[in-house]
Structures are given as C-alpha cells and as structure tokens.
N, C-alpha and C positions, 0 to 999 in steps of 0.2 A: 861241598856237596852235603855234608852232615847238616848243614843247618836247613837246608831244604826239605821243604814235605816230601815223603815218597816211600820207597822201599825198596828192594833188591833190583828191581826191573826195570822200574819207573821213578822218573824224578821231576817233580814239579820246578817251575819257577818261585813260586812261592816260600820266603823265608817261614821258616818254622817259629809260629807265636810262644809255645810252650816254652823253649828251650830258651835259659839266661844267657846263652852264647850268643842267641841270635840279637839280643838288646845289647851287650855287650862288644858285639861288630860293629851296631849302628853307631856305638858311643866312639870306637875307634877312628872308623870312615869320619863321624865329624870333626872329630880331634883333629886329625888328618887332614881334613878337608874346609873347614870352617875360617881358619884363620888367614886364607888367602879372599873372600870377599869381604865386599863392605858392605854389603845387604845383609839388615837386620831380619831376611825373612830364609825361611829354609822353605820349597816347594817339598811334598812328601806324598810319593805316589803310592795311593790303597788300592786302585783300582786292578781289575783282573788277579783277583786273589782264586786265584787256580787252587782246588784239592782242597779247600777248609771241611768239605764233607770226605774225605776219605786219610787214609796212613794216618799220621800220627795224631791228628785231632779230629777223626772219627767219632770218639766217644761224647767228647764236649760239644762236638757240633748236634750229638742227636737231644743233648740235654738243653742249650742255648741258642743253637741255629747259627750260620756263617755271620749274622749282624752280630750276633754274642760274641763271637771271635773276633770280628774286624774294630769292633769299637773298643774292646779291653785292651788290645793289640795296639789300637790306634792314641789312648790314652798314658799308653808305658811311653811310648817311643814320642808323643807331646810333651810331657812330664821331663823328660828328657834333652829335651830341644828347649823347654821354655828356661825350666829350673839349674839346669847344669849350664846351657852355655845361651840362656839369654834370647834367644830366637823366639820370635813370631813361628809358628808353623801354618802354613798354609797346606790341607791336607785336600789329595786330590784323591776321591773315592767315587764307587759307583755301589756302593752298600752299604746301609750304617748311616747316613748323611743327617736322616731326620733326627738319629740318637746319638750324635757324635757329642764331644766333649767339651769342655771350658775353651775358652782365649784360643777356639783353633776356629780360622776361613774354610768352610768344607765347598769346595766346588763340585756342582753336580752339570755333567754334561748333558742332561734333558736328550739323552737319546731315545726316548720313547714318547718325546714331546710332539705334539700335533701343532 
C-alpha cells in the first residue's frame, strides 16, 4: 500500500513514480518473475495511471503535466527491463506515446479513433 499514490482515505491503483521502492519492486517482480519465460519481450502496462494529478505527485504534475510523469516513469522502469535483464519492453500506454522513449514498442489503443 505504501508504494501506491494516495493518502489516509484513499488509495489509488497507481504505483508511486517518485519513490526508489516503487522501481525496486518492479526489479524484484522481475527477478522473480523473468527467468521462468523464454520471451525476450516483457509487456508493460502505463495505461490508466490513476491520480498523477493529485497525493504524492501533485506538485510535479502542476510543473510537467501527467506525460512529464508517465514518460520519466516510463524510461526508469525500460532502462531497467533493457539494461539490467536484457528484455525488449513493449510499453502499453494511453499517455506519453508521441514522447515516449528509446528501444521501447509503445502501443496506442486509438480509442478515440474515427
């Protein structure tokens, strides 16, 4: 629950970008997680990032906007996936897409496509 945005009342689903614990669970889960496929690609859901405008990254959100958070966010946690254990990341976002990063697949769901 700590690593989640929120505060005494309410708790987002959204991991907390700010905090080294939250990139340090994701390294975990991989560790953990990784060495049981044979797929060189890791899928990595951005999408529905709940609460980047409010609790804990209110302030950076009024200085940079929810793409300033999702792409910096989205760049630790590729950097991580490419450099540490080798993976492709395929990053599945619905913000950030046109500004996203190096060596990452960003899928955009064109839900507001005609």
């Amino acid at each position: 629950r700590h690593l989640a945005l929120g505060d005494e009342k309410h708790t987002s689903a959204t991991i907390n970008p700010l905090l080294d614990e939250s990139l340090e669970f994701i390294d975990r889960l991989y560790g953990s997680m990784l060495p049981y496929f044979t797929s060189k690609r890791v899928f990595i859901g951005f999408d529905e990032a709940y609460a980047l405008d409010k609790y804990q990254t209110k302030e950076l959100y009024e200085e940079v906007g929810a793409v300033g958070i999702a792409v910096d966010w989205m760049k630790k946690v590729a950097a991580l996936t490419h450099d540490k254990y080798g993976y492709e990341e395929v990053i599945v976002c619905n913000i950030g897409f046109n500004t996203c990063c190096f060596r990452v697949l960003c899928t955009c769901f064109g839900y507001g496509a005609r």
